[in-house]
C-alpha positions as CSV (number, residue, x, y, z in Angstrom):
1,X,-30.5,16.2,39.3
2,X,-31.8,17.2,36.1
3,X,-33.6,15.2,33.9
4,X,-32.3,15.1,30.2
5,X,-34.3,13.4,27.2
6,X,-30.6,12.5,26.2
7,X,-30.7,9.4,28.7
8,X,-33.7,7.6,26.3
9,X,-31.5,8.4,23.2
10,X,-28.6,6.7,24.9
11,X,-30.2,3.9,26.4
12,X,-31.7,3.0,22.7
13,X,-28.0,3.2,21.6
14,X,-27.0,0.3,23.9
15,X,-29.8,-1.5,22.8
16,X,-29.0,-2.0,19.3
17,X,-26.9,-5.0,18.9
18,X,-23.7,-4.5,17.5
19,X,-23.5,-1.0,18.3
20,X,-21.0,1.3,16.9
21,X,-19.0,3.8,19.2
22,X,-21.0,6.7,19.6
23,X,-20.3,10.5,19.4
24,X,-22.6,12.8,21.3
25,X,-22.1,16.7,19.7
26,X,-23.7,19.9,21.0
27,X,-22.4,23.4,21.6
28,X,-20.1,23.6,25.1
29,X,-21.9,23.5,28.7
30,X,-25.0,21.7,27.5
31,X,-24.5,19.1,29.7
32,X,-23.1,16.4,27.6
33,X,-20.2,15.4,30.1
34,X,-22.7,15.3,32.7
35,X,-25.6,13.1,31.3
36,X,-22.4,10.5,29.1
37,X,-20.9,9.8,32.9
38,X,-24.5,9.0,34.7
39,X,-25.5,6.6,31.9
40,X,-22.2,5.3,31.9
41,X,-22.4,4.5,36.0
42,X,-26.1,3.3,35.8
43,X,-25.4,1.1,33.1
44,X,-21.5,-0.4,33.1
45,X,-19.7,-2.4,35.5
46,X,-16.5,-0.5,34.6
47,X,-16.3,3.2,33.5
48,X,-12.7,4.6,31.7
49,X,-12.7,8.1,31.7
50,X,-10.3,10.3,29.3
51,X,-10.6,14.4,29.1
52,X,-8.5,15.5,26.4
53,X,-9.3,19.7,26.7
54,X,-8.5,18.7,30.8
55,X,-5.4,16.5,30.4
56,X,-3.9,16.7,26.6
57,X,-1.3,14.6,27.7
58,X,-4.0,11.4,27.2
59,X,-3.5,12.2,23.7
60,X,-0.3,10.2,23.5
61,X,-2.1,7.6,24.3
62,X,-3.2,7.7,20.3
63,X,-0.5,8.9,18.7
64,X,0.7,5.6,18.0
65,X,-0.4,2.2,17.0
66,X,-4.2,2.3,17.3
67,X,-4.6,-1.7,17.5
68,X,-6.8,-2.2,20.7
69,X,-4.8,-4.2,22.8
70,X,-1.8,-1.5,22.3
71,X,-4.0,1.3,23.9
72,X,-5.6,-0.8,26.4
73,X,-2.0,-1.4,27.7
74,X,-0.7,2.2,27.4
75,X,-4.4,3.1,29.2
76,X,-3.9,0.6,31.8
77,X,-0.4,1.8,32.2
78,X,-1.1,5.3,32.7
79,X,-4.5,5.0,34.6
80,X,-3.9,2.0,36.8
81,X,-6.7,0.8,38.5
82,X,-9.1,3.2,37.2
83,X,-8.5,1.7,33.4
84,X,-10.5,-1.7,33.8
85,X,-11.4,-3.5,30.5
86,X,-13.6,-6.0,30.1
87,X,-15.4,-7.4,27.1
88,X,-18.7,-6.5,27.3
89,X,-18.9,-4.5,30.7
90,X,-16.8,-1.5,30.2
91,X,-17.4,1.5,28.2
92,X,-14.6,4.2,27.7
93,X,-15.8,7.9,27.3
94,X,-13.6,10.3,25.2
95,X,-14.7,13.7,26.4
96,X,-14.0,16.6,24.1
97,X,-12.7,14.0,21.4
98,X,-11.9,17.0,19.0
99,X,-9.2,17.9,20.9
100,X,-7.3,14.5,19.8
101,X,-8.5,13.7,16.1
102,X,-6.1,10.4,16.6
103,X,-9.4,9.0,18.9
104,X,-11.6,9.8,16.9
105,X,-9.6,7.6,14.5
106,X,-9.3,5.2,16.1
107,X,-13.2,5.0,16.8
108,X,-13.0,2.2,13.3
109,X,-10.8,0.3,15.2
110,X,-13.0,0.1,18.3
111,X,-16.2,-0.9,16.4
112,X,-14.0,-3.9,14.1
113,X,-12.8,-5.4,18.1
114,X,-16.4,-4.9,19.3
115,X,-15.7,-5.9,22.7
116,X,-16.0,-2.8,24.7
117,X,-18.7,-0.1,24.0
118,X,-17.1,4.1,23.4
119,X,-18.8,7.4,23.6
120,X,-16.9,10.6,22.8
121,X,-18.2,13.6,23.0
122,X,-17.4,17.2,21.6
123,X,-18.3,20.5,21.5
124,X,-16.9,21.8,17.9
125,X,-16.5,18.9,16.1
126,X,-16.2,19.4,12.3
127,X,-16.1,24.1,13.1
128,X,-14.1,25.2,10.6
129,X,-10.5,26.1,11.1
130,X,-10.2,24.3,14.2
131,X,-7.0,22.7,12.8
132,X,-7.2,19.1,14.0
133,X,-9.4,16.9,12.2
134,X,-8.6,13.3,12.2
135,X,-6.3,12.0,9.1
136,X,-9.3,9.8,9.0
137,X,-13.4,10.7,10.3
138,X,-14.3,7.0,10.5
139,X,-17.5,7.4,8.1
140,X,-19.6,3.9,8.6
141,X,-18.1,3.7,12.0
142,X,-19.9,5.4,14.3
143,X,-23.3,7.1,15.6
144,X,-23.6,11.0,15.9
145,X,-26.6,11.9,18.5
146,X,-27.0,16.0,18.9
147,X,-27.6,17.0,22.2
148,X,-28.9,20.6,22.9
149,X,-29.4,22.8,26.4
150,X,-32.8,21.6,28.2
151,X,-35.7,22.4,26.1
152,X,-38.6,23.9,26.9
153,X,-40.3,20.0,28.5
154,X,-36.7,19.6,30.1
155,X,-37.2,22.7,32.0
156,X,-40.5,21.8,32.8
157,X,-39.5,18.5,34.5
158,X,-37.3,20.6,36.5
159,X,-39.7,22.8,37.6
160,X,-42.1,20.3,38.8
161,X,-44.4,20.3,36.1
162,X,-44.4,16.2,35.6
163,X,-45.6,14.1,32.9
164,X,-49.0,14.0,34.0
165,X,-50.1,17.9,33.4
166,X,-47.9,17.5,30.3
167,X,-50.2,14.8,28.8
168,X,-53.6,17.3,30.4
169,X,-52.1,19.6,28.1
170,X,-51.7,17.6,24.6
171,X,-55.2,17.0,25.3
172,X,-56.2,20.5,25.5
173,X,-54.2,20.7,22.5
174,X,-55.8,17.8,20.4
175,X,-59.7,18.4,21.3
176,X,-59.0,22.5,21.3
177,X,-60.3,22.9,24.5
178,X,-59.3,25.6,26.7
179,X,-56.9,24.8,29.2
180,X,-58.1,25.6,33.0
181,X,-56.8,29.0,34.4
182,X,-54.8,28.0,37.4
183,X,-52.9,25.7,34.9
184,X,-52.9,28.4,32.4
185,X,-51.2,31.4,34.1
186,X,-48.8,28.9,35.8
187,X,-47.4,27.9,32.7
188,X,-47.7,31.2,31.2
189,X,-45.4,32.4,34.2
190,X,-42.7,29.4,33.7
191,X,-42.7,30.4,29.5
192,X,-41.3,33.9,31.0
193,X,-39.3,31.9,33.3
194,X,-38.0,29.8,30.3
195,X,-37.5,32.8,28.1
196,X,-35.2,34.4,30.9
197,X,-32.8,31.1,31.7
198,X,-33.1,29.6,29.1
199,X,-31.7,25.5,29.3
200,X,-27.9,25.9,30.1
201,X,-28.4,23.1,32.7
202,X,-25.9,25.5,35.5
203,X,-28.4,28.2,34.9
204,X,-31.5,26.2,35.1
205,X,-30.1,24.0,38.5
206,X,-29.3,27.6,39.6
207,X,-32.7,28.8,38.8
208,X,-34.0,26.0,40.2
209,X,-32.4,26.0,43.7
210,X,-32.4,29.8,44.6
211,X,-34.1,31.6,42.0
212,X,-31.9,34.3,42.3
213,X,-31.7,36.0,38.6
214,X,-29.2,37.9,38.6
215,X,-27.2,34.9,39.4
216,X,-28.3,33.2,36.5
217,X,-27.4,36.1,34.1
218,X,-23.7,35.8,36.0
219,X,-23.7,32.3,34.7
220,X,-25.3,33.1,31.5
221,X,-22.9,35.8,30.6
222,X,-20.1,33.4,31.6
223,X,-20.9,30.5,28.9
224,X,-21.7,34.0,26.4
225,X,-17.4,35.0,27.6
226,X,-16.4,31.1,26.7
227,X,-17.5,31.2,23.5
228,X,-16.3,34.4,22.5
229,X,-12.7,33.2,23.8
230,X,-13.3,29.7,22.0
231,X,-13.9,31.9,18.7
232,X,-10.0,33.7,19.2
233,X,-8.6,30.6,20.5
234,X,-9.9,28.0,17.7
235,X,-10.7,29.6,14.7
236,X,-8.1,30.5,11.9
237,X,-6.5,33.6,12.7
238,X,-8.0,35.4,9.6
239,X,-11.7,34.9,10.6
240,X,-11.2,35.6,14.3
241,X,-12.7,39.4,14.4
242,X,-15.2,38.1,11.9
243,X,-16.6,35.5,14.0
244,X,-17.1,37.2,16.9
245,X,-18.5,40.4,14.8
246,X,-21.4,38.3,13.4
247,X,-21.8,36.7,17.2
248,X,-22.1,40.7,18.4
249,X,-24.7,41.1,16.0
250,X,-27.1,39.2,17.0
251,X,-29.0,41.3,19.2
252,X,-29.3,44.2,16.8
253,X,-30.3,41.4,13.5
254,X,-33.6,40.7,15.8
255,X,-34.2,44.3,17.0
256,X,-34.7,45.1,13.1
257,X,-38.1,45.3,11.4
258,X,-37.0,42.9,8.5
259,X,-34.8,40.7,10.8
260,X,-33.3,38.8,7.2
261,X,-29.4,38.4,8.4
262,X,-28.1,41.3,6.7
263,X,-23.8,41.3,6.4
264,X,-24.1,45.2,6.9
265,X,-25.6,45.2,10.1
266,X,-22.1,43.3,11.2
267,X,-20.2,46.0,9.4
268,X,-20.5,48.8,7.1
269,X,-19.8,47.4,3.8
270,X,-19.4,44.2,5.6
271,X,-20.4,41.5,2.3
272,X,-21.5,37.7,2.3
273,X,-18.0,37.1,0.6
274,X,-16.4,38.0,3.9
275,X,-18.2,37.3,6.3
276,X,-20.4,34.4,5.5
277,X,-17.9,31.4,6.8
278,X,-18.0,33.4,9.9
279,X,-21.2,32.6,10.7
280,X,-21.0,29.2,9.4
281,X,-18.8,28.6,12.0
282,X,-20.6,30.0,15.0
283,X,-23.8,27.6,13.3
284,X,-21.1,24.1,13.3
285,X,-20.4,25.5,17.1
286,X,-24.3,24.7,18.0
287,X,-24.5,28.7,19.3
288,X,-27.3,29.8,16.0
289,X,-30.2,28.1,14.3
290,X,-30.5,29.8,10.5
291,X,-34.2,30.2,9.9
292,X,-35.1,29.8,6.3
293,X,-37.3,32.0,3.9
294,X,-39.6,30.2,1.4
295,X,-40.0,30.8,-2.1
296,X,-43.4,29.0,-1.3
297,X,-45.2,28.4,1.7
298,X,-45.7,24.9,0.9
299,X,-43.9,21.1,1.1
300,X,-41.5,20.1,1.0
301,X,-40.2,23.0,2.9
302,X,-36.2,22.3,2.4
303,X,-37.2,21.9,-1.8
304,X,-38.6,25.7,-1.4
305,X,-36.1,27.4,1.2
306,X,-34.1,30.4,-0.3
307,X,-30.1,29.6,0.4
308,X,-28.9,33.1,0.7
309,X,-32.1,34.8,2.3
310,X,-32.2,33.9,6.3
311,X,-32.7,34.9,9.7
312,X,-30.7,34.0,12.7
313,X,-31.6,33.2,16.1
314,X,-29.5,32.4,19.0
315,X,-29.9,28.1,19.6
316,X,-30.7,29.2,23.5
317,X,-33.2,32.3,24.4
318,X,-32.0,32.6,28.0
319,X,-28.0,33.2,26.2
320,X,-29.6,35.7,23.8
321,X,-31.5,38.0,27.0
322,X,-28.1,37.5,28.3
323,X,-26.8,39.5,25.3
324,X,-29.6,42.2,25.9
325,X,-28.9,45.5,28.6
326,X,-29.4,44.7,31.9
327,X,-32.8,44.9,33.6
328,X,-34.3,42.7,30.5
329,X,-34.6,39.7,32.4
330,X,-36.9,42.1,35.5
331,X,-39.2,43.2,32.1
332,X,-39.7,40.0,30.6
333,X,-40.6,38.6,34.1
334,X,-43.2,41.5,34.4
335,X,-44.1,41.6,31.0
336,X,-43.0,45.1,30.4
337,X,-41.3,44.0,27.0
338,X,-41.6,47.4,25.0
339,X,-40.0,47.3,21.3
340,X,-38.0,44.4,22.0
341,X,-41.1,41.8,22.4
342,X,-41.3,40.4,19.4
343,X,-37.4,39.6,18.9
344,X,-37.1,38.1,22.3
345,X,-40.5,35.3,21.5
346,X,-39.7,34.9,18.0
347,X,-36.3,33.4,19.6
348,X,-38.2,31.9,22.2
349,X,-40.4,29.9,19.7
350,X,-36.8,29.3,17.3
351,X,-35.2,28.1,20.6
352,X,-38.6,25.6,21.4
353,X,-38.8,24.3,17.5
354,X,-35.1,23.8,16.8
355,X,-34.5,21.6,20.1
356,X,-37.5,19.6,19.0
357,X,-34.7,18.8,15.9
358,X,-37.4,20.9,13.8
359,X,-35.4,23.0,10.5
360,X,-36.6,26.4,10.8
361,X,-38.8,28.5,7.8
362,X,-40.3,31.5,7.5
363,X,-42.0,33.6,4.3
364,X,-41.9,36.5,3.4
365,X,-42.3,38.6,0.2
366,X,-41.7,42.0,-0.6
367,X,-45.4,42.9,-1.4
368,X,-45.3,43.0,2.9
369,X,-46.6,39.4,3.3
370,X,-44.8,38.1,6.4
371,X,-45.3,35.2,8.5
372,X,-42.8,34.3,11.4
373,X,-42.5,30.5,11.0
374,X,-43.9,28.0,8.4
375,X,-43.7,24.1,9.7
376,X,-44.9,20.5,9.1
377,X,-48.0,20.0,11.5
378,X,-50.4,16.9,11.4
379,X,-48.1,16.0,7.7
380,X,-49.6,19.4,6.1
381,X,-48.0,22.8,5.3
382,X,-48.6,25.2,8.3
383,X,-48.1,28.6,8.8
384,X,-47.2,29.7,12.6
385,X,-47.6,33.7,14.0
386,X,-45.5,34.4,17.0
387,X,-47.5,37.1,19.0
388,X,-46.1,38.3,22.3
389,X,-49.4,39.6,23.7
390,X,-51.9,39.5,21.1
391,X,-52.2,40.9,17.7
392,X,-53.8,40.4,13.7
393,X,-52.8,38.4,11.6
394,X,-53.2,40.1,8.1
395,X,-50.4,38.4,6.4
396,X,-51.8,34.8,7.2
397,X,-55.2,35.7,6.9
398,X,-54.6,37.0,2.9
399,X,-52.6,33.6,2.0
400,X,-55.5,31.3,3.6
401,X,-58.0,33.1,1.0
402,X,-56.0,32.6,-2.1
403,X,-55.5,28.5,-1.6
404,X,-54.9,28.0,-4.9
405,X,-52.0,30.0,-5.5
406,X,-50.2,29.3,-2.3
407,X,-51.8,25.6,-1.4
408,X,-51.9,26.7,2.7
409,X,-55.0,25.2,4.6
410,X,-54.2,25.9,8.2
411,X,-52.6,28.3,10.6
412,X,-51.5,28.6,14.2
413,X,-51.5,32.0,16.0
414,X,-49.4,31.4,19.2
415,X,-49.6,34.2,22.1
416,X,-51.1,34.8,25.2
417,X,-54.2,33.3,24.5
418,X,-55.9,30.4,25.5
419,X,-56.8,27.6,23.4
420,X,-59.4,28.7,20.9
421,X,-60.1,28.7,16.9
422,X,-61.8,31.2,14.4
423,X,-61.8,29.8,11.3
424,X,-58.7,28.7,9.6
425,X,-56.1,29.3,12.5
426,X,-56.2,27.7,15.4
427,X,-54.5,29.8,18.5
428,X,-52.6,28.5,21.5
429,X,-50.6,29.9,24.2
430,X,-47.2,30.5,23.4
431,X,-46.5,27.2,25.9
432,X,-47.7,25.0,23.9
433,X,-45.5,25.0,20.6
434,X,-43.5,22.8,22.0
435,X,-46.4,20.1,21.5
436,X,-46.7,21.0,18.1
437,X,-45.3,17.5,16.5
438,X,-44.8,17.1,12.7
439,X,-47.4,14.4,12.8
């Protein structure tokens, strides 16, 4: 079974006294059904379990009075012995609560009664055009926790690679001390491994239990199909082709030299009018992580991010090589990455720093400065260069001499090095961004 941070997150949850319901969100087959219902069995006496994208007739359940006691009698009624309620020792889980905004509703209701604990979860709450939101989102009334496909640590865990080495490696990190070669190419080999699967938890048990690869991109492609057909089933019928358009994309945004989002590339003469809801609604679906330019590569970093003027990444690498030709998943494994290189890590390291809940930023200017990502590290302004093998860093190297116009004292080159510094920037191995805390 696969371990998911997710159980700490909802563990704290029950802790709090008083708890309100809870709402776990994250794009479909991230595992949030699977991690709600083992937390629920480890920690409840009693479990009531409603599916409202399986069974819509549960809905009806709602569509009435939403005093307590009236849908504890209508759930009793139409579950029997599997509906047990009792104060204090029974949680009820509304899966895909989207798909009856009454629930959600009546979430308010739950949290006034206090006497049993709920968790609902769905996959595209609040995606425009999905036609039923609640006549009332119970603001005040409950907690929203994001939950993502494994990241990079996740994947880790389920690879063997336990806490212990982990903590080896934040040291190796924090004294900048190279870390020992066995170690090294092992976890240079599971990055590659990573970059190709990705953390859709079917792919990664898959992964995990046969290593068969081709396989995985079966199952990859799969979850790629279900969200294509949740984009014609759910969205208003006007953005439909629009959606899936800017989804199709993708692939050729990142193969660009100046990967900015650009409408054109979607369509000829495609415009931001048209098309920009479009991709607000694959980003409220959890599929895309926008990546920010900066009028200035300094703090705060939201206060200096350019609205219209963005790059897109897919949320999961291992999706986005599933969007690629086949055969990419053989070159990334052998390292035979061509043209394509710096597309597939710049995901990689989008994938790594958005599951860490990080916003994404780059800079660039159009005197040719260009730096791939610009983050909090250690509380100061950083600048980060993505590097698939190795490569200069001209860009970062001409905005560390001129400190006093662009207040930037530190720099991290991550590729497939070893630990090491010369001057200003420090470099790491690609594996380690995910170590790279804001403080």
């Amino acid at each position: 079974m696969l371990k998911r941070k997710i159980e700490q997150s909802l563990t704290e949850w029950k802790n709090i006294p008083n708890h309100k319901p809870l709402i776990v969100k994250g794009c479909r087959q991230c595992g949030k059904t699977f991690s709600v219902l083992d937390f629920a069995r480890k920690n409840y006496e009693h479990v009531v379990y409603l599916n409202f994208f399986e069974n819509p007739n549960y809905a009806s359940v709602f569509a009435g009075s939403l005093e307590i006691d009236h849908i504890i009698m209508l759930l009793s009624a139409l579950l029997g012995s599997e509906a047990v309620f009792e104060a204090g020792k029974t949680v009820l889980i509304l899966d895909e609560i989207q798909d009856c905004p009454e629930a959600r509703t009546a979430l308010k209701f739950f949290r006034i009664d206090g006497r049993f604990d709920v968790i609902g979860t769905g996959s595209l709450l609040g995606v425009k055009g999905y036609g039923r939101e609640p006549k009332s989102v119970p603001v005040g009334s409950e907690t929203v926790i994001d939950m993502y496909p494994l990241d990079f640590e996740e994947f880790l865990w389920a690879c063997g690679i336990g806490n212990p080495i982990i903590e080896e490696l934040k040291e190796n990190l924090e004294t900048e001390t190279p870390v020992p070669e066995a170690l090294h190419n092992r976890m240079r080999q599971l990055l590659l491994c990573y970059a190709v699967v990705g953390g859709m938890p079917d792919a990664v048990q898959t992964f995990v239990d046969t290593k068969q690869m081709n396989e995985v991109l079966r199952i990859q492609r799969d979850i790629v199909r279900s969200y294509e057909d949740d984009m014609l089933k759910y969205a208003e019928k006007k953005d439909k082709s629009h959606i899936k358009e800017c989804f199709q994309s993708i692939p050729r945004q990142l193969s660009k030299e100046n990967k900015k989002f650009q409408y054109s590339v979607v369509r000829k003469g495609a415009t931001a009018t048209r098309y920009a809801g479009s991709l607000q609604w694959i980003e409220d679906a959890g599929i895309i992580s926008r990546c920010y330019n900066l009028s200035l590569p300094e703090l705060p970093l939201d206060g200096n991010a350019i609205e219209d003027t963005f790059k897109v990444y897919m949320r999961d690498c291992g999706l986005f090589v599933s969007m690629l030709e086949d055969g990419t998943q053989y070159d990334i494994l052998q390292g035979k990455l061509y043209g394509y290189k710096g597309a597939i890590f710049e995901n990689l390291i989008a994938d790594i720093f958005a599951k860490m809940g990080r916003k994404l930023y780059y800079y660039h200017k159009d005197s040719g400065l260009e730096v791939d990502f610009v983050i909090r590290y250690q509380g100061e302004c950083t600048l980060v260069e993505v590097k698939a093998t190795t490569g200069n860093t001209k860009s970062t190297k001409t905005i560390l001499k001129h400190p006093e116009k662009y207040h930037v004292n530190k720099a991290i080159k991550l590729g497939d090095y070893n630990v090491g510094r010369s001057g200003q920037i420090l470099t790491f191995p690609l594996y380690m961004a995910f170590l790279l805390r804001a403080r």
